[in-house]
C-alpha positions in Angstrom: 91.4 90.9 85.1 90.3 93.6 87.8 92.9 95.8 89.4 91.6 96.9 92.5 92.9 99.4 95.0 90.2 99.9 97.6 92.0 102.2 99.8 90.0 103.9 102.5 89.3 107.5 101.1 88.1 108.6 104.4 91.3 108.5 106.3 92.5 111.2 103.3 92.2 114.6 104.3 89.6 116.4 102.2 90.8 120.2 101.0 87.6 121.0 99.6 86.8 123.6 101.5 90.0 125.5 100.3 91.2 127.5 97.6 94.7 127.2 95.8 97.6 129.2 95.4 101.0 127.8 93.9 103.7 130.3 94.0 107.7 130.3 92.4 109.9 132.4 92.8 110.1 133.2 89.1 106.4 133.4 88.9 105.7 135.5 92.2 102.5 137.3 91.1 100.8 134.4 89.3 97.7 133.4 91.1 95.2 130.4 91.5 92.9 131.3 93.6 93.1 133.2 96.5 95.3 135.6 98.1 99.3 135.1 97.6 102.2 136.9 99.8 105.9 137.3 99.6 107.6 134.4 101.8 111.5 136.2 101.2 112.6 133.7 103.9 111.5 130.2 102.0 113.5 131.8 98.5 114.4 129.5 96.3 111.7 127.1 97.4 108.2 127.2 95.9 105.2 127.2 98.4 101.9 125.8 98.1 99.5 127.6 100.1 96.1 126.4 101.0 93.7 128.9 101.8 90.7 127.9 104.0 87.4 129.4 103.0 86.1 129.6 106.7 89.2 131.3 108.8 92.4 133.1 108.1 94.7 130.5 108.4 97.1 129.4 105.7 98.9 126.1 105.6 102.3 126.7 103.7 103.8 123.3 102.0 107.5 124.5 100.8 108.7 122.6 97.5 112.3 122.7 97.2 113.6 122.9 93.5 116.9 121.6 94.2 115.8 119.0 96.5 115.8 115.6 95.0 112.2 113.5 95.8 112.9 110.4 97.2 111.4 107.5 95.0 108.0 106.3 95.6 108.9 102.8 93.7 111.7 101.8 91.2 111.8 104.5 88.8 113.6 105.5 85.5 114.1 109.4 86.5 118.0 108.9 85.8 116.7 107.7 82.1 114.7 110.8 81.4 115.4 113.8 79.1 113.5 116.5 77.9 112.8 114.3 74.7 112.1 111.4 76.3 108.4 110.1 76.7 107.8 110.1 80.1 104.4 109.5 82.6 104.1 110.8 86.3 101.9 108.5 88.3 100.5 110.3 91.1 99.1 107.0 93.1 99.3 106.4 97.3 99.3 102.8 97.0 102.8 101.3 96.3 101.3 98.5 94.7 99.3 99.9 92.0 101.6 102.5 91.3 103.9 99.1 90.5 101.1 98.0 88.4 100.4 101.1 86.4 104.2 101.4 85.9 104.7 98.0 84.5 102.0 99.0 82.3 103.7 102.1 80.9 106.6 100.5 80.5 104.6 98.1 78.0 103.9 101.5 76.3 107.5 102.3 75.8 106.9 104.9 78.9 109.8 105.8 81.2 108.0 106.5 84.6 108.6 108.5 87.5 106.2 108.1 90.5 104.9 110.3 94.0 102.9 109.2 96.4 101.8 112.6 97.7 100.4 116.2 96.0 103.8 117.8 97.2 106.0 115.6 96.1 104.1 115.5 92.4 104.2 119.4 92.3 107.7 118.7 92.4 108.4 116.2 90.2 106.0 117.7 87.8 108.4 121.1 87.1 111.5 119.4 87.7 111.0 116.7 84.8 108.3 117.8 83.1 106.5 114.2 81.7 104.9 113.7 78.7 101.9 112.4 80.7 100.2 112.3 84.3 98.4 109.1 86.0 96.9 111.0 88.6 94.5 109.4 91.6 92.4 111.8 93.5 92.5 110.1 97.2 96.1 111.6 98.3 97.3 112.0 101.6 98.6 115.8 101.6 96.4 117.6 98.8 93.0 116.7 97.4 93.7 115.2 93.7 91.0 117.6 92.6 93.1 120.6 93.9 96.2 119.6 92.5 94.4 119.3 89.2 93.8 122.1 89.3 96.9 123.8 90.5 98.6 121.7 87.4 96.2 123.0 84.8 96.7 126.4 86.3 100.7 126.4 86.2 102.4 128.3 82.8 105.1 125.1 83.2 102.9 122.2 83.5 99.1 122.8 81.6 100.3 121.5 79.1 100.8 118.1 80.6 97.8 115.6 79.5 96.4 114.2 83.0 94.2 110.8 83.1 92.8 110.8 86.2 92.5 107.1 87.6 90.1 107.2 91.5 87.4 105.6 93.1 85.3 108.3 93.5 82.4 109.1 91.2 83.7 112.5 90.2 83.9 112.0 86.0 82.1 115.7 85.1 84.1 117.7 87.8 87.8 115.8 86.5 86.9 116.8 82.7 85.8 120.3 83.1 88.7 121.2 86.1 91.3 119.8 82.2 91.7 116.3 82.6 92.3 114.3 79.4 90.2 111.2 80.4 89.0 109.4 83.3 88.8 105.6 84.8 86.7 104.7 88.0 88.7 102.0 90.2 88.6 99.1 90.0 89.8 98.6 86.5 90.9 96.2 84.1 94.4 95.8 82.3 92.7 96.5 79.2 91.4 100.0 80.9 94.5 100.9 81.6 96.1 100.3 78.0 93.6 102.5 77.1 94.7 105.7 79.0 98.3 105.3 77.4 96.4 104.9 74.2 94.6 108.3 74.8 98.2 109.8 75.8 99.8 108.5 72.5 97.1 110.4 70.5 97.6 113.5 72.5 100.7 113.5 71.9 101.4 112.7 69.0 99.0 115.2 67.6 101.4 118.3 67.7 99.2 120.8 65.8 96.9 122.9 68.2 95.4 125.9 67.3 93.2 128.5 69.9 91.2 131.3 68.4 90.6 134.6 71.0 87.7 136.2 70.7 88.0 139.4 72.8 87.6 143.1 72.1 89.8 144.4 75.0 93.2 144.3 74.1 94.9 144.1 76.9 92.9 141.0 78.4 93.5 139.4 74.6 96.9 139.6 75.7 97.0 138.4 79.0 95.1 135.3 77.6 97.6 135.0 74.8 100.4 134.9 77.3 98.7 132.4 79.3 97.6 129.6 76.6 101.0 130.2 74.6 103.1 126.7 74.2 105.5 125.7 72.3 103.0 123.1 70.9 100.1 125.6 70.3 99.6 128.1 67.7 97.7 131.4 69.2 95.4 133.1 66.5 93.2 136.0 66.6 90.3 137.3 64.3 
């Protein structure tokens, strides 16, 4: 049974051209890429900032951590707690989103859904799911950036992201972190798969990273950086 969602990509803005920053005010020198600066005025909101690579100017999206996202669809984000087994589906179309929900909640998945890159930032550090359904063609942030500004955050690299589009971008979705991917249309089947490929990731708990590096105080930056509750940091 094919489940389409032929949206037109074109009318999406394209951010490809620019490099990422994602600042908090708890995290004010961690960078992306990019330069970052102090915003004192937009405290306690985060800001995204999108650098263009071709003039100065900077487009500043502010995320509000105590302001509540409205709901895409029918979600269960009253249901969630930290324990709970949660997905985030990033998806524009209202319909699919639906679809992809009903799927997860097959799964034994609460969901929570966004429509737009801001509003999954959001949702993202405020819940923190188990899991991300994430499709590229959004209307505010290109799904590639926000992969990688998702992989890139200390609160939410963790997060296993399936990325779900229609665009042929398979090698570029795996190397930027992304668990798995599934070119549109697709199939129910398909999509029990990628919940399939979340229980597995999940439920596989023991993760170990060696470093390998002879300067100490980069082998402790990186330390820092891959450290996780879930992941046991060794060194030689």
């Amino acid at each position: 049974m094919p489940l389409r969602n032929d949206g037109n990509y074109a009318q999406h803005t394209s951010l490809a051209s620019h490099s990422v920053s994602f600042n908090t005010p708890a995290q004010s020198a961690q960078h992306f890429k990019g330069d970052t600066s102090d915003h004192p005025t937009e405290d306690p909101s985060q800001t995204l900032q999108l650098h263009s690579s071709s003039h100065s100017d900077v487009l500043q999206v502010p995320l509000n951590e105590n302001q509540s996202v409205p709901q895409f669809i029918v979600d269960d984000r009253l249901e969630i707690k930290p324990d709970s087994k949660s997905v985030l589906i990033v998806e524009d179309d209202r319909d699919f989103a639906s679809v992809l929900s009903g799927i997860a909640h097959q799964k034994d998945y609460l969901c929570i859904a966004a429509g737009d890159g801001k509003s999954a930032l959001q949702i993202a550090q405020q819940y923190q799911p188990s899991a991300i359904l994430l499709d590229l063609g959004l209307p505010d942030i290109d799904g590639l950036k926000l992969l990688d500004i998702l992989k890139q955050d200390l609160n939410t690299r963790h997060i296993p992201v399936h990325v779900i589009t229609g665009r042929e971008v398979l090698g570029e979705t795996l190397t930027r972190g992304a668990v798995g991917f599934l070119h549109k249309p697709t199939s129910a089947e398909e999509l029990n798969n990628v919940f399939s490929v979340f229980d597995r990731y999940l439920s596989n708990k023991d993760k170990t990273i060696l470093i390998i590096e002879d300067d100490d105080t980069y082998r402790s930056s990186l330390k820092a950086m891959l450290e996780h509750k879930d992941v046991n940091i060794v060194k030689p």
